[in-house]
N, C-alpha and C positions, 0 to 999 in steps of 0.2 A: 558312311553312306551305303558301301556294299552290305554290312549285317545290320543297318534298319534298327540300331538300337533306340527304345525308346525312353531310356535314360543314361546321361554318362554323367559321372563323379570324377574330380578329379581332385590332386591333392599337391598342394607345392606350388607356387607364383608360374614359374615357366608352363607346367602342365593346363595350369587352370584358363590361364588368357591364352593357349593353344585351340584350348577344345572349344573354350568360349567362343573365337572366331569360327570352328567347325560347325558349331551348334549354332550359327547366327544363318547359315545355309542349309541346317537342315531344323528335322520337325523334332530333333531329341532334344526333350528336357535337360538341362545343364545344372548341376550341384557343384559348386567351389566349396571346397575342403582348405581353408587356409591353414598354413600350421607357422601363423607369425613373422613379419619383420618390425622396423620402425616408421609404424604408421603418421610419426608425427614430420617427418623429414621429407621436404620439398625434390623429389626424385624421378627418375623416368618410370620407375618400378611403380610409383602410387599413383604416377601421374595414367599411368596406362590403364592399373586398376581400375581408377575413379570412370575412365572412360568407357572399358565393356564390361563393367558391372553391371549396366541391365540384363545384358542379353540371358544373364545365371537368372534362375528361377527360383534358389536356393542356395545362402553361405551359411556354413558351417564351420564352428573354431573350435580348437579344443580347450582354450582356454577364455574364463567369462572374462579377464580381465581386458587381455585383447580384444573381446569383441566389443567389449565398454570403449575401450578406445578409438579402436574401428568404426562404430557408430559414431560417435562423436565427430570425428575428422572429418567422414567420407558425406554423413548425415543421410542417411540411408532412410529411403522412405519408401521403395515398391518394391524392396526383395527383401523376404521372410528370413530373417538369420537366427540362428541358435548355436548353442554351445552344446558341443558330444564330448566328452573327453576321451583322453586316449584312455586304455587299459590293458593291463597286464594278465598273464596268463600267472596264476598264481602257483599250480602247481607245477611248475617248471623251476620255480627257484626253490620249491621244497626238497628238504631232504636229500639234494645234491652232495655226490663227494664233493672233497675240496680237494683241487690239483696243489701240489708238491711245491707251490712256490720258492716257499724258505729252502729247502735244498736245492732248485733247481739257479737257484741267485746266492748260493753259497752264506744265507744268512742264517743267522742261530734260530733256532726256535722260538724264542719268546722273545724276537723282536715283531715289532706290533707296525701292522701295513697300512698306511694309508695312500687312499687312489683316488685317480677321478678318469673320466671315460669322456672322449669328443674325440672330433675331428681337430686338426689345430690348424683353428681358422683364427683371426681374430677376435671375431666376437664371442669366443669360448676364452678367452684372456687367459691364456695360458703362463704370462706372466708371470699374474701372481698367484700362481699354483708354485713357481719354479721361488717366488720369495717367501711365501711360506715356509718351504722347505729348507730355503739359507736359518731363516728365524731360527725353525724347532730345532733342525739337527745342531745350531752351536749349543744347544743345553741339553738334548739327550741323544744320547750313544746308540738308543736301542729303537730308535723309528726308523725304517724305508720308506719312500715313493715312490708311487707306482702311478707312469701316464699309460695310460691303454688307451689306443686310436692310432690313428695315423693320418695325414694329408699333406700338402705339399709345402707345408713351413717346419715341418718334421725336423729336417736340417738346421733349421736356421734356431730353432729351439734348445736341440741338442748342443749347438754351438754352444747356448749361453750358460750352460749346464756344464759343461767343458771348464769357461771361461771363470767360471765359479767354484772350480774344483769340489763339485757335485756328485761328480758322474758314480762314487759309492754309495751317495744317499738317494739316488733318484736315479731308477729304470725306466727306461720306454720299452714297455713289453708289445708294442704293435698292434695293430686290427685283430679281435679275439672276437671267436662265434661264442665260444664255450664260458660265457659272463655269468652264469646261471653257475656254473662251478667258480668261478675267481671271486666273487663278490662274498660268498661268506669265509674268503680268506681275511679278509678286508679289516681293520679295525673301525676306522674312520673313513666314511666317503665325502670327498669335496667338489662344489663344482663352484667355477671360478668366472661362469661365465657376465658376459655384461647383457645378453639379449636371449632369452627363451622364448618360445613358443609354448610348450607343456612338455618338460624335457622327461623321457620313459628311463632313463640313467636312475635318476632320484626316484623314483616310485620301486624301481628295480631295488635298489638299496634297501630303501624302508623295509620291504619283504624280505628281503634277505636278513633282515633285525641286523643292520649294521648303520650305527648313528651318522645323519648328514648335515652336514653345515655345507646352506650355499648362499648366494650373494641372492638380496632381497630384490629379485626378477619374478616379473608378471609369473609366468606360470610355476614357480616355486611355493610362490607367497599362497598360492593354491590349495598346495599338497601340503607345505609347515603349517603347524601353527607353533610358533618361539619360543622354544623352552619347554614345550608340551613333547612335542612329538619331533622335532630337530629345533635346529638354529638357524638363525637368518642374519645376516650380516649385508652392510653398506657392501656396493661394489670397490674393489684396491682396497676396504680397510683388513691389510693383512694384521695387523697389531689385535684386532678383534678378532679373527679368524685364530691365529695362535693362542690366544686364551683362552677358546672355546677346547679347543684342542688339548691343551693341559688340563684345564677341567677334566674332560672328559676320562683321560688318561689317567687320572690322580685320583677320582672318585666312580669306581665301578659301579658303584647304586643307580647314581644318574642314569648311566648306562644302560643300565637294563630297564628301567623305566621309561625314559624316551625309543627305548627301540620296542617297547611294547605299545604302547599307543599308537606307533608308527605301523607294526605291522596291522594292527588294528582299523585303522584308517585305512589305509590301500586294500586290504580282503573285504571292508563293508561296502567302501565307493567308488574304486577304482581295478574293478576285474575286467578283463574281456566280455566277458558273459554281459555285462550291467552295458558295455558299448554297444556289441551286437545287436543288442534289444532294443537300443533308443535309434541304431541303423534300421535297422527292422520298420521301426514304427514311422519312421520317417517316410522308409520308401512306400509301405503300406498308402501314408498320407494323401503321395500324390500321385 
């Protein structure tokens, strides 16, 4: 009210039904930036949405699929919705050093890293990140894991990793800014999760030309196409996730094939620059 904005965007569930009630007392235009839950689950969270969803003038997803769903559910019929995607800044992951991992984790050199990045919440199913890793390491000697993130089940994680006598095949290297240097350490990136929105981890990969397998989630299923440019697996099916893995590991052609398409895809359809411009136009709009 005191700066008289004539538009606010907001982005994230908490944020958006904040402003929405702001915006219902004054004259600024309202734009919701959803970035994904489970639209289909009888909750306070959808039940709130459904209700100051007029007040917004404008929702935005980053993923079509979500907003397929979203539509569907909510059955939206007087606010304008579109899908922006997120994007990446592409020359940020180019031609990065790569930080010292293997020495600074006392492993040999041509042992081959595979990671994944979240917070560890549960819907990032960190799980079966930790059974993957029981699977490969009983057959090869020469892979590490690597979780990068942190949050408040950190603990209870590590335990199970303990509890597995893990703790030499699988590092929690913690909250890292510098992902732009770790990721083309990377062999293989996984993500494990059971719920996305349009996760920037996997797009970040792809650029980085390091192959991803992640579990067949709305906004993955976006960015792969299976076997083209990564792999897509069921959620829990760690038996699938492991084969891809060996695959990958056992024929380097693949390799470099799916990580070329991949960076190919993310620099045609997913930069910053191509987001900015559909923000632009938008705000242009109204």
């Amino acid at each position: 009210k005191k700066n008289n904005y004539d538009t606010v965007v907001s982005f994230c569930w908490s944020a958006i039904q904040y402003s929405r009630l702001c915006c219902l007392f004054l004259p600024s235009r309202h734009i919701a930036c959803e970035r994904g839950h489970d639209y289909n689950k009888f909750n306070v969270i959808n039940i709130i949405s459904r209700i100051l969803e007029p007040i917004s003038d404008q929702i935005i997803f980053n993923s079509k699929i979500q907003m397929f769903k979203y539509q569907k559910k909510f059955q939206i019929k007087n606010v304008p919705i579109q899908t922006i995607h997120n994007g990446i800044n592409i020359d940020d992951f180019q031609n990065k050093k790569r930080i010292l991992i293997h020495r600074d984790l006392n492993l040999r050199p041509d042992t081959k890293l595979i990671g994944t990045v979240g917070n560890f919440t549960s819907v990032k199913n960190f799980n079966m990140f930790i059974e993957v890793c029981e699977k490969i390491t009983q057959s090869y000697d020469d892979i590490h894991f690597l979780a990068i993130g942190d949050g408040q089940n950190r603990g209870k994680y590590e335990s199970i990793v303990r509890s597995k006598n893990l703790e030499n095949k699988l590092t929690f290297l913690g909250y890292r800014k510098n992902m732009n240097e770790i990721f083309p350490c990377l062999d293989i990136f996984l993500l494990t999760s059971n719920r996305e929105g349009m996760p920037n981890v996997v797009m970040e990969a792809m650029v980085c030309r390091v192959p991803v397998i992640t579990t067949n989630i709305d906004g993955s299923k976006e960015l792969i196409d299976d076997e083209i440019n990564g792999y897509l697996v069921e959620k829990n099916d760690v038996s699938m996730m492991v084969k891809i893995i060996e695959k990958i590991i056992n024929n380097p052609q693949t390799k470099s094939t799916i990580t070329k398409y991949a960076f190919e895809k993310i620099s045609k359809n997913f930069t910053v620059e191509k987001m900015v411009e559909k923000y632009e136009d938008l705000f242009l709009q109204i």
